[in-house]
C-alpha positions, 0 to 999 in steps of 0.5 A: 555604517552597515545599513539594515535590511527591513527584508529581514526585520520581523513585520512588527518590528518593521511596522515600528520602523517605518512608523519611527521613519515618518514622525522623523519625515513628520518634522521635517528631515529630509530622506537621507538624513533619516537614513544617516539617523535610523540606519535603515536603507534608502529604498526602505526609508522612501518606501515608508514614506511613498506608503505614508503620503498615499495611505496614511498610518494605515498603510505602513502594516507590512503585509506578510511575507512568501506564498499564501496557502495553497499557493504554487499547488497544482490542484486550485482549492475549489478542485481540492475540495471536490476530489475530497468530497468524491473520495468521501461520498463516492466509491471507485466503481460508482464513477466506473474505475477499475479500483475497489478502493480508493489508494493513490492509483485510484486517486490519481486517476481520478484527478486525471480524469476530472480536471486533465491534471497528472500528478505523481503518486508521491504528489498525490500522497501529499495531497492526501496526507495535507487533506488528513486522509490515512491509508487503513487496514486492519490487523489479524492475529490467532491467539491460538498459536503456541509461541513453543510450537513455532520454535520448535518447528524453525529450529528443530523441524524445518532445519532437518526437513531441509538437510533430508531434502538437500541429501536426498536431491529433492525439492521443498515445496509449501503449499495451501488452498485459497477461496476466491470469490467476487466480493472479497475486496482487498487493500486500503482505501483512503478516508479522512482520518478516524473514519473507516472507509466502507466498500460494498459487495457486489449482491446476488452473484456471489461467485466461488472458485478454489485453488491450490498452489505450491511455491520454492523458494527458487522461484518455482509455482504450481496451480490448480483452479477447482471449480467445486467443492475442495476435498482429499480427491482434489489434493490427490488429483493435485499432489499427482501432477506435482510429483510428475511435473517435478522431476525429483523427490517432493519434500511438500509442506502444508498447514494442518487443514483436515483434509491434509490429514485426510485417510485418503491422503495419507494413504496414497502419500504412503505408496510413494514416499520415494517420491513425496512426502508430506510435513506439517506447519505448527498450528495457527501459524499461516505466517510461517508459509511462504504460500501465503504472500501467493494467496494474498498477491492474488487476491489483492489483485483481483480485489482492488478491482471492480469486481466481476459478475460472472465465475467465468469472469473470477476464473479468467483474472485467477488464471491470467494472474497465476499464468503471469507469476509462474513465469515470473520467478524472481517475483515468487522468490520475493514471498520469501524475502518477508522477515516472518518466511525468510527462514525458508529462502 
């Protein structure tokens, strides 16, 4: 008959077995006619006997069977608990990395950095997500906005803004300003889960600058870093040089900012509508302007870094970020390609 593999026997059900095998070895009967008797197989009968014969009853328990934990992994588990410590008592910029936060980036260098390990960032995730951290980030949202505004503006207003441009050979762009300062820092960091990781700004220098910027959705971006306070003189001095960078009538699209309504602003627009015109988001509806992604890409560029200590510093990364995506325009199209701006791509 078919003999029975012990290997795939529960370990009770392989621990009575082995037991049935020695009270049969106990009165006498020889190895193969147990065999014949139990229908178990020879090395697994023989077995049951060597561990009797060297331990006693005690040493049939079968011992569980694959990998213990934690074994086969890269990291040692006293190395496991240390990275987990780092991560909750320290911060990036304690152990002087060039992160704010703790992502996986940050982490993989980390463990790099200690123990001469690299791992994959899809490693280091299931390290992380095995130690129970979670990537945190809060979400915002005006309860302002009015839902029959901001239909009215993607099928009523945006369609027509579009056929005008379209007929008139001119070009759409979105625009909005942002503050950059040296303490605002971005992304998520890695915690275990339930608490909330916190950062800490950088004190006495708080650093400020402010930009204005325009996007297309073929790719195109315009800049202007401010130095000073934003206001109706700053837009105008900007709106000046888009319409002379462009070539073609300007079709610009701004959130409801008060300087955008701004007398000034709208009286110099007024003396060249033949060449730009301006047109408004619904109210409290910052998701609606592709600009937006432009914003936040930078900040969180500059965010996940340590922060710098000087304007002249905050200025250099904002310009050397802006420089990088304005000749990039495949990486600008991609703002449109979020599901909330895609109706202007």
């Amino acid at each position: 008959m078919d003999k029975e593999d012990a290997r795939y026997q529960k370990l009770e059900q392989l621990h009575e077995r082995r037991k049935q095998v020695v009270r049969l070895h106990r009165k006498g009967m020889g190895v193969m006619a147990i065999v014949g008797m139990t229908g178990l197989s020879y090395p697994a009968v023989r077995l049951a006997v060597d561990l009797y014969e060297e331990g006693g009853y005690a040493a049939l328990k079968p011992t569980p069977r694959g990998r213990a934990s934690g074994e086969g992994r890269t990291l040692t588990s006293e190395q496991e608990d240390a990275i987990r410590r780092t991560i909750c008592d320290k911060r990036p910029e304690q152990l002087k990395m060039e992160f704010a936060l703790w992502n996986r980036a940050a982490v993989m260098q980390l463990i790099e950095r200690e123990y001469g390990i690299k791992l994959s960032v899809r490693g280091v995730g299931n390290y992380l997500s095995r130690w129970g951290f979670t990537p945190q980030k809060p979400i915002k949202k005006a309860y302002e906005q009015r839902p029959e505004a901001v239909q009215a503006w993607l099928n009523e207003q945006y369609p027509a803004i579009e056929k005008r441009a379209k007929a008139e050979g001119g070009e759409i762009h979105w625009g909005d300003e942002t503050a950059l300062v040296n303490t605002d820092v971005r992304g998520r960091s890695y915690a275990p889960a339930g608490k909330t990781p916190v950062t800490y700004t950088v004190g006495g220098t708080r650093q400020k600058l402010s930009m204005i910027a325009t996007v297309t959705n073929q790719g195109k971006t315009r800049w202007m870093i401010i130095d000073e306070a934003f206001n109706a003189d700053k837009l105008i001095e900007f709106l000046d040089a888009l319409i002379k960078d462009s070539g073609k009538k300007v079709f610009l699209i701004l959130d409801n900012l008060r300087v955008h309504h701004s007398k000034p602003v709208k009286a110099w627009a007024a003396e060249r509508q033949d060449k730009i015109e301006l047109f408004y988001l619904p109210s409290y509806s910052p998701e609606l302007n592709p600009e937006e992604r432009l914003n936040a890409d930078l900040k969180h560029a500059i965010g996940t870094k340590v922060p710098v200590r000087t304007k002249a510093k905050l200025k250099l990364a904002a310009t050397e970020h802006m420089v990088n995506l304005e000749q990039s325009p495949e990486r600008v199209k991609k703002f449109f390609q979020d599901p909330r701006v895609k109706y202007a791509a």
